[in-house]
DRENKOLLUM-472994 format. One record per residue (C-alpha): residue number from 1; residue in one letter; chain; x, y negated, z. Coordinates in pm, whole numbers. Example, Ala and Ser with C-alpha at 12.3 -4.5 7.8 and 13.67 -1.06 7.14 Angstrom:
<sites>
+------+------+-------+--------+--------+--------+
: resi : resn : chain :     px :     py :     pz :
+------+------+-------+--------+--------+--------+
:    1 :    A :     A :   1230 :    450 :    780 :
:    2 :    S :     A :   1367 :    106 :    714 :
+------+------+-------+--------+--------+--------+
</sites>
This chain:
<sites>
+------+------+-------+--------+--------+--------+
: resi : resn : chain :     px :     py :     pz :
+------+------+-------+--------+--------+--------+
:    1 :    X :     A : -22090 :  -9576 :   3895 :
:    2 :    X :     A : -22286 :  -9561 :   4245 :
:    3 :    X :     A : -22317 :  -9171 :   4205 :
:    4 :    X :     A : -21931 :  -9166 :   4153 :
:    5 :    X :     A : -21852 :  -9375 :   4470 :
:    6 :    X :     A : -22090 :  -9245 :   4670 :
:    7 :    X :     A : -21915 :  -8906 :   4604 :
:    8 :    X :     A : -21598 :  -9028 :   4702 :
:    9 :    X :     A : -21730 :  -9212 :   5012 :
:   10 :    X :     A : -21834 :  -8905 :   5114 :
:   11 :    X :     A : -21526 :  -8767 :   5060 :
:   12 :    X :     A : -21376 :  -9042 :   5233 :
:   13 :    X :     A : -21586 :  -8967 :   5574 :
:   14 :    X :     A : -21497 :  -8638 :   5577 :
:   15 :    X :     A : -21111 :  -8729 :   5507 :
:   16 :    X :     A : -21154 :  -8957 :   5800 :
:   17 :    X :     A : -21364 :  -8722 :   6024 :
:   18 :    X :     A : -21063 :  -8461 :   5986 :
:   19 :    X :     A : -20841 :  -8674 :   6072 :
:   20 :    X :     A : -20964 :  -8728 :   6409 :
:   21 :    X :     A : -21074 :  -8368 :   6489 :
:   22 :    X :     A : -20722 :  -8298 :   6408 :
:   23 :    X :     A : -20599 :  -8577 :   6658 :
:   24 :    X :     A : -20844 :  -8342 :   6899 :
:   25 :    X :     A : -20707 :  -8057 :   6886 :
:   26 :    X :     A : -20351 :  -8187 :   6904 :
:   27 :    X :     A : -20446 :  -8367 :   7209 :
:   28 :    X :     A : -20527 :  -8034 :   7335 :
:   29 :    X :     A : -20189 :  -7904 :   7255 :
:   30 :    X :     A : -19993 :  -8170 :   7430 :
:   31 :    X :     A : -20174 :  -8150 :   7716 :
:   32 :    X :     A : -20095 :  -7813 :   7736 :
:   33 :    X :     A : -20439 :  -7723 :   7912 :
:   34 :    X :     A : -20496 :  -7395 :   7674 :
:   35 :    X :     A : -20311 :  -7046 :   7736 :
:   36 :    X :     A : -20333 :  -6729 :   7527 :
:   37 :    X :     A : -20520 :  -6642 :   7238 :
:   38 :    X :     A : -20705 :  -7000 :   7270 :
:   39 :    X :     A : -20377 :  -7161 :   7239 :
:   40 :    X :     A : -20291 :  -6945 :   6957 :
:   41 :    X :     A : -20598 :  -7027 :   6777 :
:   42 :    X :     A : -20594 :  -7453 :   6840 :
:   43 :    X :     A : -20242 :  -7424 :   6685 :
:   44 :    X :     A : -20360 :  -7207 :   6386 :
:   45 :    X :     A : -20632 :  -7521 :   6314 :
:   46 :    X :     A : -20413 :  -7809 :   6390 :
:   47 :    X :     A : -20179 :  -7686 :   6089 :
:   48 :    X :     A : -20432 :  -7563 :   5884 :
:   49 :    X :     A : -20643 :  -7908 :   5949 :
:   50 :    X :     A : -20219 :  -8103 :   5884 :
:   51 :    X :     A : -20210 :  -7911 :   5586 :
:   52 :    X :     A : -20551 :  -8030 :   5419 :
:   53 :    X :     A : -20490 :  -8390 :   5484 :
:   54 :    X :     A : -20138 :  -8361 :   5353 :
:   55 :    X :     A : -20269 :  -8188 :   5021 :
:   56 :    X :     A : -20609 :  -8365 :   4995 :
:   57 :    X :     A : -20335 :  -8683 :   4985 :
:   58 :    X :     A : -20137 :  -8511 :   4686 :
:   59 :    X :     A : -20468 :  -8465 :   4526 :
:   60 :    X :     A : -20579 :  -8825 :   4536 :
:   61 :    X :     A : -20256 :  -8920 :   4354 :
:   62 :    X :     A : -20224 :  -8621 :   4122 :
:   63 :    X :     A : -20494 :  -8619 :   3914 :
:   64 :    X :     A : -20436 :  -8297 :   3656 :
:   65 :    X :     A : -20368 :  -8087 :   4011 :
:   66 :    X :     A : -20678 :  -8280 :   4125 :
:   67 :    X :     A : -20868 :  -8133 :   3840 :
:   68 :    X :     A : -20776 :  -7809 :   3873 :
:   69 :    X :     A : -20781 :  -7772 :   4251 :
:   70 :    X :     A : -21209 :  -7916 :   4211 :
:   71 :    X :     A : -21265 :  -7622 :   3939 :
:   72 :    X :     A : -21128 :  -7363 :   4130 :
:   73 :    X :     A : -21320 :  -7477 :   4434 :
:   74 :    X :     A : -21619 :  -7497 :   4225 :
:   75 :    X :     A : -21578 :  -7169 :   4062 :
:   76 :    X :     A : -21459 :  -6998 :   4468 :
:   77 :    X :     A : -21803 :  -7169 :   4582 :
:   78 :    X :     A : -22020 :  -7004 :   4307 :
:   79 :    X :     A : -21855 :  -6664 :   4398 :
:   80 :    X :     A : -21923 :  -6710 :   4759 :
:   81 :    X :     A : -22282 :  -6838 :   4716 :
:   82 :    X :     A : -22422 :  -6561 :   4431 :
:   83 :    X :     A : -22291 :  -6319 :   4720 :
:   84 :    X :     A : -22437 :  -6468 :   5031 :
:   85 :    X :     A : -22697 :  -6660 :   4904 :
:   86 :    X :     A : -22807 :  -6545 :   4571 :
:   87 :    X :     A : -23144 :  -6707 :   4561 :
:   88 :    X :     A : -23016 :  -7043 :   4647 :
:   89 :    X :     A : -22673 :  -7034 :   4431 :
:   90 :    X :     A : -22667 :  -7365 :   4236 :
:   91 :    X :     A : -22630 :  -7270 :   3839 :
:   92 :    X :     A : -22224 :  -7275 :   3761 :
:   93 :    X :     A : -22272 :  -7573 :   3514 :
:   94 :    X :     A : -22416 :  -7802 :   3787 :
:   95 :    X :     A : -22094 :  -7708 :   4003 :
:   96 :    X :     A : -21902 :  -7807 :   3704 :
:   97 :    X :     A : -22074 :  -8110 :   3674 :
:   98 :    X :     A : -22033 :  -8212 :   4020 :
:   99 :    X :     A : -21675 :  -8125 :   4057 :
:  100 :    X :     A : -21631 :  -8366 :   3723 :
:  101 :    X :     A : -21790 :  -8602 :   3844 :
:  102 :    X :     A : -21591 :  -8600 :   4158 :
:  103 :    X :     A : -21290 :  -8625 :   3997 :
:  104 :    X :     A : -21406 :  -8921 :   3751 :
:  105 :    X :     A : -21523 :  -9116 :   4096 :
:  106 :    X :     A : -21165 :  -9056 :   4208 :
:  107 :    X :     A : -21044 :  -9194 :   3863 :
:  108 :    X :     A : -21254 :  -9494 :   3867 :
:  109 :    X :     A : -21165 :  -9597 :   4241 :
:  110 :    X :     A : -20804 :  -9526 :   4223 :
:  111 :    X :     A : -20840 :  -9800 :   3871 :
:  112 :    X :     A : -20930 : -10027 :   4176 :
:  113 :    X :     A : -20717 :  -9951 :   4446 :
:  114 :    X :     A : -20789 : -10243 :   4651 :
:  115 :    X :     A : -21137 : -10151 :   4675 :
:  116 :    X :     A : -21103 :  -9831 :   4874 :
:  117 :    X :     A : -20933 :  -9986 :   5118 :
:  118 :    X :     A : -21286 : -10179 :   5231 :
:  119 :    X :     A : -21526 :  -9873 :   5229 :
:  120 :    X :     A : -21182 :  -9649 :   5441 :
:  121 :    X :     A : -21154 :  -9920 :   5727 :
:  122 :    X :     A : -21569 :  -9941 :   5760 :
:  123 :    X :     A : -21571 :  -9527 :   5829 :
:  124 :    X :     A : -21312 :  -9569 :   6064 :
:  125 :    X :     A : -21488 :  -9821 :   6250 :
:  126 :    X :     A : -21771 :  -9561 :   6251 :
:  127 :    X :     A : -21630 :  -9342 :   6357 :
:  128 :    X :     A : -21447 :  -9520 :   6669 :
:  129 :    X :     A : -21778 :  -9701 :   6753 :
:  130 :    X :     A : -21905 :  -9329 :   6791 :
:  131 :    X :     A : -21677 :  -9222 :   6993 :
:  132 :    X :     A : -21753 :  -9568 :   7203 :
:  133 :    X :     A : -22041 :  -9445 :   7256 :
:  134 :    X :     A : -21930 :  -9138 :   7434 :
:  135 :    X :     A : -21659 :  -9320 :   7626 :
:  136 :    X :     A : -21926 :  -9571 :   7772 :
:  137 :    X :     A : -22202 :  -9274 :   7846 :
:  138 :    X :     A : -21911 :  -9212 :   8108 :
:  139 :    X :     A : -21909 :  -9518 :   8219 :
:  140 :    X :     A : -22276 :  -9491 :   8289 :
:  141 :    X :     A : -22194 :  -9201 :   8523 :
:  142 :    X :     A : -21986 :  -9387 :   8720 :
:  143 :    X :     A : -21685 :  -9167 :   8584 :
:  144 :    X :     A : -21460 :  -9378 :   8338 :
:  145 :    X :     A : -21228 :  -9187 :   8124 :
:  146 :    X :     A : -20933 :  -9289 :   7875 :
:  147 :    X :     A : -21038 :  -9319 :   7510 :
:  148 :    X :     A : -20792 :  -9084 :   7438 :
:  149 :    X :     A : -20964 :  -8809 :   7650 :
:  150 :    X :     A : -21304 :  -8927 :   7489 :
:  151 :    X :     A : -21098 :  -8829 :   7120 :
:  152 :    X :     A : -21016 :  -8514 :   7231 :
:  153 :    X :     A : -21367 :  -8386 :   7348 :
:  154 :    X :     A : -21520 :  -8545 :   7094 :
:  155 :    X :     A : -21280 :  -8398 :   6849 :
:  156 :    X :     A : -21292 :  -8040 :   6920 :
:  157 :    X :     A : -21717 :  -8072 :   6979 :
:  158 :    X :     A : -21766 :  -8236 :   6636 :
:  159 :    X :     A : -21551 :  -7955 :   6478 :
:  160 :    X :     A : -21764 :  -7641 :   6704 :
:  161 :    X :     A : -22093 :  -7811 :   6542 :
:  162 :    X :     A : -21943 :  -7812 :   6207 :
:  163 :    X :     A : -21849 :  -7446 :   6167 :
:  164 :    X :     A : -22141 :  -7398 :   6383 :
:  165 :    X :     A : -22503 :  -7186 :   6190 :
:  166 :    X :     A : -22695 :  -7392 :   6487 :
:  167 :    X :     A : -22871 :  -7689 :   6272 :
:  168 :    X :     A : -22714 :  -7994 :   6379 :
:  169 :    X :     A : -22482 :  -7811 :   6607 :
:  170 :    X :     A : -22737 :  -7830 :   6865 :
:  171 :    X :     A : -22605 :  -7684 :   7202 :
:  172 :    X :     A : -22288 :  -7599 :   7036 :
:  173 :    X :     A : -22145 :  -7964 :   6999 :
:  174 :    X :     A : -22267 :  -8049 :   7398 :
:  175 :    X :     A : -22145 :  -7725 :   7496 :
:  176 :    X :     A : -21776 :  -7757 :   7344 :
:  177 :    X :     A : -21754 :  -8064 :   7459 :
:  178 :    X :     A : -21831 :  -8042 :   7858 :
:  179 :    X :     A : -21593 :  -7749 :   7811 :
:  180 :    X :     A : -21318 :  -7955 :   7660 :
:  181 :    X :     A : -21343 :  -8229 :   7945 :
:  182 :    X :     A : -21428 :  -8009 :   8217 :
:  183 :    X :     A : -21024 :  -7808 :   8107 :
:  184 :    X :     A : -20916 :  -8199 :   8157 :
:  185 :    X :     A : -21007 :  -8209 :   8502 :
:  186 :    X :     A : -21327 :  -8436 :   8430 :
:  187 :    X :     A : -21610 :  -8270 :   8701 :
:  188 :    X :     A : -21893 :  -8068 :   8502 :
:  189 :    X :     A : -22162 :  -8288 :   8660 :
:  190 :    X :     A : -22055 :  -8589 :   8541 :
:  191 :    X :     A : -21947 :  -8423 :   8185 :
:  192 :    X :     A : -22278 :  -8279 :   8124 :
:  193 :    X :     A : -22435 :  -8524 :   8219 :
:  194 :    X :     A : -22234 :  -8809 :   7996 :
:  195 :    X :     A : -22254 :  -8564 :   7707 :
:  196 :    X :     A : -22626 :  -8563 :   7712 :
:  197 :    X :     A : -22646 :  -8925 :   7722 :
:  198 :    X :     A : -22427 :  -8934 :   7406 :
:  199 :    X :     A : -22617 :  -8657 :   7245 :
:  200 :    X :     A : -22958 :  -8877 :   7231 :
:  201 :    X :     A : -22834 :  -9213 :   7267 :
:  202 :    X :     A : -22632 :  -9151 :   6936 :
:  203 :    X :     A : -22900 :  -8836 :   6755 :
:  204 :    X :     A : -23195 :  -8851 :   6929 :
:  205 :    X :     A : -23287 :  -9192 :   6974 :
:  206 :    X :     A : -23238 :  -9345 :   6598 :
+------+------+-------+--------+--------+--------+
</sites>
Protein backbone atom coordinates (compact mmCIF):
# COMPACT_ATOMS: atom_id res chain seq x y z
CA UNK A 1 0.00 0.00 0.00
CA UNK A 2 2.86 2.75 0.61
CA UNK A 3 4.47 1.78 -2.84
CA UNK A 4 0.95 2.37 -4.41
CA UNK A 5 0.47 5.88 -2.83
CA UNK A 6 3.66 6.93 -3.09
CA UNK A 7 3.20 6.36 -6.89
CA UNK A 8 0.28 8.35 -7.03
CA UNK A 9 1.70 11.16 -4.84
CA UNK A 10 4.08 11.43 -7.25
CA UNK A 11 1.75 11.62 -9.74
CA UNK A 12 -0.06 14.05 -7.82
CA UNK A 13 3.13 16.60 -7.70
CA UNK A 14 3.58 16.45 -11.08
CA UNK A 15 -0.34 17.00 -11.76
CA UNK A 16 0.09 19.95 -9.52
CA UNK A 17 3.51 21.19 -10.86
CA UNK A 18 1.74 21.34 -14.44
CA UNK A 19 -0.72 23.06 -13.38
CA UNK A 20 1.20 25.99 -12.42
CA UNK A 21 3.75 25.96 -15.29
CA UNK A 22 0.69 26.10 -17.32
CA UNK A 23 -0.65 29.20 -15.26
CA UNK A 24 3.12 30.48 -16.46
CA UNK A 25 2.95 30.37 -19.63
CA UNK A 26 -0.58 31.73 -19.84
CA UNK A 27 0.53 34.59 -17.83
CA UNK A 28 2.87 35.12 -20.58
CA UNK A 29 0.15 35.15 -23.11
CA UNK A 30 -2.00 37.72 -21.46
CA UNK A 31 0.55 39.90 -20.94
CA UNK A 32 1.18 39.88 -24.35
CA UNK A 33 5.07 40.45 -23.83
CA UNK A 34 6.05 37.60 -26.59
CA UNK A 35 5.93 38.27 -30.54
CA UNK A 36 6.66 35.80 -33.34
CA UNK A 37 7.71 32.42 -33.39
CA UNK A 38 8.09 32.66 -29.37
CA UNK A 39 4.52 33.51 -29.18
CA UNK A 40 3.70 30.79 -31.48
CA UNK A 41 5.51 28.32 -29.51
CA UNK A 42 4.08 29.48 -25.62
CA UNK A 43 0.63 28.97 -27.26
CA UNK A 44 1.54 25.51 -28.77
CA UNK A 45 2.52 24.46 -24.81
CA UNK A 46 -0.24 26.18 -23.03
CA UNK A 47 -2.76 23.82 -25.07
CA UNK A 48 -0.73 21.00 -25.18
CA UNK A 49 0.02 21.46 -21.19
CA UNK A 50 -4.61 22.31 -21.07
CA UNK A 51 -4.90 19.25 -22.84
CA UNK A 52 -2.89 16.85 -20.40
CA UNK A 53 -4.57 18.10 -17.33
CA UNK A 54 -7.94 17.83 -18.98
CA UNK A 55 -7.19 14.08 -20.03
CA UNK A 56 -4.97 13.09 -17.06
CA UNK A 57 -8.58 14.19 -15.22
CA UNK A 58 -10.60 11.69 -17.56
CA UNK A 59 -8.04 9.17 -16.67
CA UNK A 60 -8.38 9.42 -12.92
CA UNK A 61 -12.12 8.73 -13.31
CA UNK A 62 -12.02 6.23 -16.17
CA UNK A 63 -10.30 3.48 -15.10
CA UNK A 64 -10.41 0.78 -18.28
CA UNK A 65 -9.10 4.07 -20.50
CA UNK A 66 -6.76 4.52 -17.51
CA UNK A 67 -5.44 1.09 -18.08
CA UNK A 68 -4.93 1.24 -21.43
CA UNK A 69 -3.57 4.76 -21.76
CA UNK A 70 -0.49 3.35 -18.75
CA UNK A 71 0.24 0.23 -21.20
CA UNK A 72 0.61 2.10 -24.14
CA UNK A 73 2.82 4.59 -22.35
CA UNK A 74 4.70 1.78 -20.97
CA UNK A 75 5.06 -0.08 -24.14
CA UNK A 76 5.92 3.89 -26.21
CA UNK A 77 8.64 4.22 -23.29
CA UNK A 78 10.29 0.78 -23.92
CA UNK A 79 10.41 1.67 -27.71
CA UNK A 80 11.96 4.96 -27.04
CA UNK A 81 14.48 3.70 -24.43
CA UNK A 82 15.85 0.24 -26.40
CA UNK A 83 16.51 3.04 -29.16
CA UNK A 84 18.21 5.77 -27.24
CA UNK A 85 19.36 4.07 -24.45
CA UNK A 86 19.72 0.45 -25.04
CA UNK A 87 22.01 -0.40 -22.21
CA UNK A 88 19.91 1.23 -19.64
CA UNK A 89 16.27 0.13 -21.07
CA UNK A 90 14.37 -1.27 -18.04
CA UNK A 91 13.17 -5.06 -19.03
CA UNK A 92 9.36 -4.64 -20.59
CA UNK A 93 7.89 -6.74 -17.64
CA UNK A 94 9.14 -4.25 -14.99
CA UNK A 95 7.36 -1.41 -17.14
CA UNK A 96 4.38 -3.57 -16.97
CA UNK A 97 4.65 -3.95 -13.51
CA UNK A 98 5.00 -0.42 -12.76
CA UNK A 99 2.31 0.84 -14.98
CA UNK A 100 -0.02 -1.90 -12.92
CA UNK A 101 0.86 -0.89 -10.13
CA UNK A 102 0.11 2.66 -10.95
CA UNK A 103 -3.11 2.01 -11.90
CA UNK A 104 -3.97 -0.28 -8.71
CA UNK A 105 -2.60 2.93 -6.48
CA UNK A 106 -5.15 4.93 -8.46
CA UNK A 107 -7.80 2.17 -7.64
CA UNK A 108 -7.08 2.01 -4.05
CA UNK A 109 -7.08 5.95 -3.49
CA UNK A 110 -10.02 6.71 -5.57
CA UNK A 111 -11.82 3.62 -2.88
CA UNK A 112 -10.94 6.56 -0.47
CA UNK A 113 -11.67 9.63 -2.03
CA UNK A 114 -11.49 11.75 0.92
CA UNK A 115 -8.03 10.86 1.46
CA UNK A 116 -6.51 12.44 -1.63
CA UNK A 117 -7.81 15.44 -0.90
CA UNK A 118 -5.10 15.76 2.27
CA UNK A 119 -1.86 14.66 0.40
CA UNK A 120 -3.37 17.36 -3.03
CA UNK A 121 -3.73 20.51 -0.67
CA UNK A 122 -0.08 19.68 1.17
CA UNK A 123 1.70 19.78 -2.63
CA UNK A 124 0.01 22.80 -3.29
CA UNK A 125 1.18 24.40 -0.29
CA UNK A 126 4.64 23.26 -1.56
CA UNK A 127 4.55 24.39 -4.13
CA UNK A 128 3.27 28.11 -3.25
CA UNK A 129 5.74 28.20 -0.28
CA UNK A 130 8.36 27.71 -3.20
CA UNK A 131 7.39 30.14 -5.09
CA UNK A 132 7.42 32.37 -1.63
CA UNK A 133 10.56 31.89 -1.63
CA UNK A 134 11.30 33.50 -4.90
CA UNK A 135 8.85 36.34 -4.31
CA UNK A 136 10.70 37.29 -0.96
CA UNK A 137 14.46 36.82 -2.60
CA UNK A 138 12.97 40.06 -4.33
CA UNK A 139 12.15 41.52 -1.54
CA UNK A 140 15.68 41.10 -0.34
CA UNK A 141 16.77 43.18 -3.35
CA UNK A 142 14.88 45.89 -2.47
CA UNK A 143 12.65 45.16 -5.68
CA UNK A 144 9.13 43.74 -4.61
CA UNK A 145 7.15 42.11 -7.27
CA UNK A 146 3.41 40.72 -7.49
CA UNK A 147 3.07 36.99 -6.77
CA UNK A 148 1.58 36.71 -9.89
CA UNK A 149 4.77 37.88 -11.76
CA UNK A 150 6.79 35.54 -9.32
CA UNK A 151 4.21 32.48 -11.00
CA UNK A 152 5.02 33.36 -14.23
CA UNK A 153 8.93 33.32 -14.02
CA UNK A 154 8.88 30.67 -11.94
CA UNK A 155 6.56 28.84 -14.23
CA UNK A 156 8.23 29.01 -17.47
CA UNK A 157 12.00 28.41 -15.50
CA UNK A 158 10.75 25.22 -13.77
CA UNK A 159 9.43 23.97 -17.20
CA UNK A 160 13.17 25.10 -19.25
CA UNK A 161 14.90 22.84 -16.38
CA UNK A 162 12.53 20.09 -16.93
CA UNK A 163 12.96 19.50 -20.67
CA UNK A 164 16.37 20.67 -19.97
CA UNK A 165 19.72 17.53 -20.47
CA UNK A 166 21.56 20.07 -17.84
CA UNK A 167 21.31 17.91 -14.40
CA UNK A 168 19.12 19.77 -12.22
CA UNK A 169 18.50 22.36 -14.84
CA UNK A 170 21.47 24.11 -13.67
CA UNK A 171 21.90 27.50 -15.56
CA UNK A 172 18.94 26.71 -17.59
CA UNK A 173 16.21 27.24 -14.80
CA UNK A 174 18.21 30.79 -13.56
CA UNK A 175 18.65 31.65 -17.02
CA UNK A 176 14.84 31.29 -18.18
CA UNK A 177 13.86 32.85 -15.46
CA UNK A 178 15.86 36.40 -15.38
CA UNK A 179 14.74 36.24 -19.01
CA UNK A 180 11.09 35.85 -18.20
CA UNK A 181 11.17 38.85 -15.60
CA UNK A 182 13.59 40.90 -17.30
CA UNK A 183 10.47 40.75 -20.74
CA UNK A 184 8.22 42.04 -17.58
CA UNK A 185 10.06 45.07 -17.16
CA UNK A 186 11.77 43.77 -13.79
CA UNK A 187 15.71 45.32 -14.22
CA UNK A 188 18.32 42.37 -14.95
CA UNK A 189 20.34 43.39 -11.87
CA UNK A 190 17.91 42.95 -9.51
CA UNK A 191 16.47 39.67 -11.44
CA UNK A 192 19.71 37.96 -11.46
CA UNK A 193 20.46 38.72 -8.59
CA UNK A 194 16.95 37.55 -6.75
CA UNK A 195 17.13 34.43 -8.90
CA UNK A 196 20.40 33.41 -7.44
CA UNK A 197 19.25 33.93 -4.04
CA UNK A 198 16.32 31.56 -4.79
CA UNK A 199 18.51 29.13 -6.58
CA UNK A 200 20.62 28.31 -3.21
CA UNK A 201 18.40 29.45 -0.62
CA UNK A 202 15.83 26.79 -1.96
CA UNK A 203 18.78 23.90 -3.78
CA UNK A 204 21.84 24.73 -2.49
CA UNK A 205 21.51 25.35 1.00
CA UNK A 206 19.34 22.11 2.25
Amino acid sequence: RCVLISLVQTFLTNFTLLFFILIGFASLLARGVLHGPILVAASTLVVAFAGILIYALVLVSHRRLRRVTLLYLANTAHWILTRVAPKRTPRRVRLWRFQHNLNDGFDFLLQRKGRIIGPTAWISLDWVLTMGILWWTFRAVHYPVSFTLVLTGFGVGLFMSLVSFVPGGLGVMEGSMTAVFVSLSVPLESAVVAVLVFRVAYYVVP
